[in-house]
C-alpha positions as CSV (number, residue, x, y, z in Angstrom):
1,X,105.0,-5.2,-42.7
2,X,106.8,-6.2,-45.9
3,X,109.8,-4.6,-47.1
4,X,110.9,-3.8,-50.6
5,X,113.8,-4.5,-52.0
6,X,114.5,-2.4,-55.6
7,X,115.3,-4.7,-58.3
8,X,118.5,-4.2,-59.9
9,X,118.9,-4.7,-63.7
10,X,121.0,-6.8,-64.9
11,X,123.6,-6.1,-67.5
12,X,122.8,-8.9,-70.0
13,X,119.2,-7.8,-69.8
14,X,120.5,-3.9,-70.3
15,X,122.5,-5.2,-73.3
16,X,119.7,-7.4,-75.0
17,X,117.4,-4.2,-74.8
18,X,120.2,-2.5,-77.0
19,X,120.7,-5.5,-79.7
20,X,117.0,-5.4,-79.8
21,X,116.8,-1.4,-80.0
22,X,119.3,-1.2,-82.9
23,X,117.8,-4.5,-84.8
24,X,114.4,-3.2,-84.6
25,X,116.3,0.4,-86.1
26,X,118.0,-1.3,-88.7
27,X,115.3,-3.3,-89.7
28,X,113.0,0.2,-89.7
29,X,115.9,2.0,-92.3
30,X,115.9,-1.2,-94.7
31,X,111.5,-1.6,-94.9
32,X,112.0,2.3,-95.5
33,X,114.5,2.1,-98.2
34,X,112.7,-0.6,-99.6
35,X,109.4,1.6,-99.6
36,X,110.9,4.3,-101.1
37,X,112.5,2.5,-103.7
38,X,109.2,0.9,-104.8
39,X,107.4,3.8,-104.5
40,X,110.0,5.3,-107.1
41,X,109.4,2.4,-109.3
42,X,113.1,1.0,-109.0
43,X,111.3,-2.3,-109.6
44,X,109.1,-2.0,-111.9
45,X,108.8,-2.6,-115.8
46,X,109.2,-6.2,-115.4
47,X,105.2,-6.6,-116.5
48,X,105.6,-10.9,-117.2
49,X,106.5,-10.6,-113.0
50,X,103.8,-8.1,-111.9
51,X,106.4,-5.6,-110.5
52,X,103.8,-2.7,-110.9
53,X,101.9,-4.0,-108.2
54,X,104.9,-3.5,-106.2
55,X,104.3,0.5,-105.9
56,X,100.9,-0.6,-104.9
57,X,101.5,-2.2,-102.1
58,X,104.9,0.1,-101.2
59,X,102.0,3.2,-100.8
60,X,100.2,1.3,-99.0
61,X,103.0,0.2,-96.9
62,X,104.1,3.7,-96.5
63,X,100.7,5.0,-95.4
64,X,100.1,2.3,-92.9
65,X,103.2,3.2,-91.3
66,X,102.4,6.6,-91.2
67,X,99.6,6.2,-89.5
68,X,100.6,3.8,-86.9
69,X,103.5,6.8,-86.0
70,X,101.0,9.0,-85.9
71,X,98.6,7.2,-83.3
72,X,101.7,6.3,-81.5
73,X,102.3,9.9,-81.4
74,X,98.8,11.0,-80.5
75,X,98.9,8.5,-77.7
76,X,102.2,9.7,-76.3
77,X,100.6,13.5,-76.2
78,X,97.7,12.2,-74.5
79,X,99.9,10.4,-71.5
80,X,101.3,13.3,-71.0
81,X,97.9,15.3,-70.0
């Protein structure tokens, strides 16, 4: 017979969860802002640098991650049955 001893977290691991959390978050707002900004055209009308491909690629940027929230989300709902 084995026993079991509960693992106990340790703070710095607690802590590098949270720089990680609020990184990934802060990342996620400026990918977002920088979506919607192309998608608006901020940056385009610069034709000799190709910046209307930019809105291109923001849409498809935007969908993608629309998608991938909404699998996430689909998955979640399914865990739960």
């Amino acid at each position: 017979m084995t026993t079991h001893t509960p693992v106990r977290r340790r703070p710095l691991r607690r802590a590098g969860r949270c720089l990680l959390r609020a990184l990934l978050v802060a990342l996620g707002i400026a990918g977002g802002l920088f979506c919607y900004f192309v998608c608006q055209g901020m940056f385009s009308g610069y034709p000799k640098y190709h910046t209307d491909l930019l809105s291109t690629i923001g849409m498809l940027i935007v969908m993608a991650v629309g998608a991938l929230a909404w699998i996430l989300d689909h998955r979640r709902i399914d865990d739960d049955d």
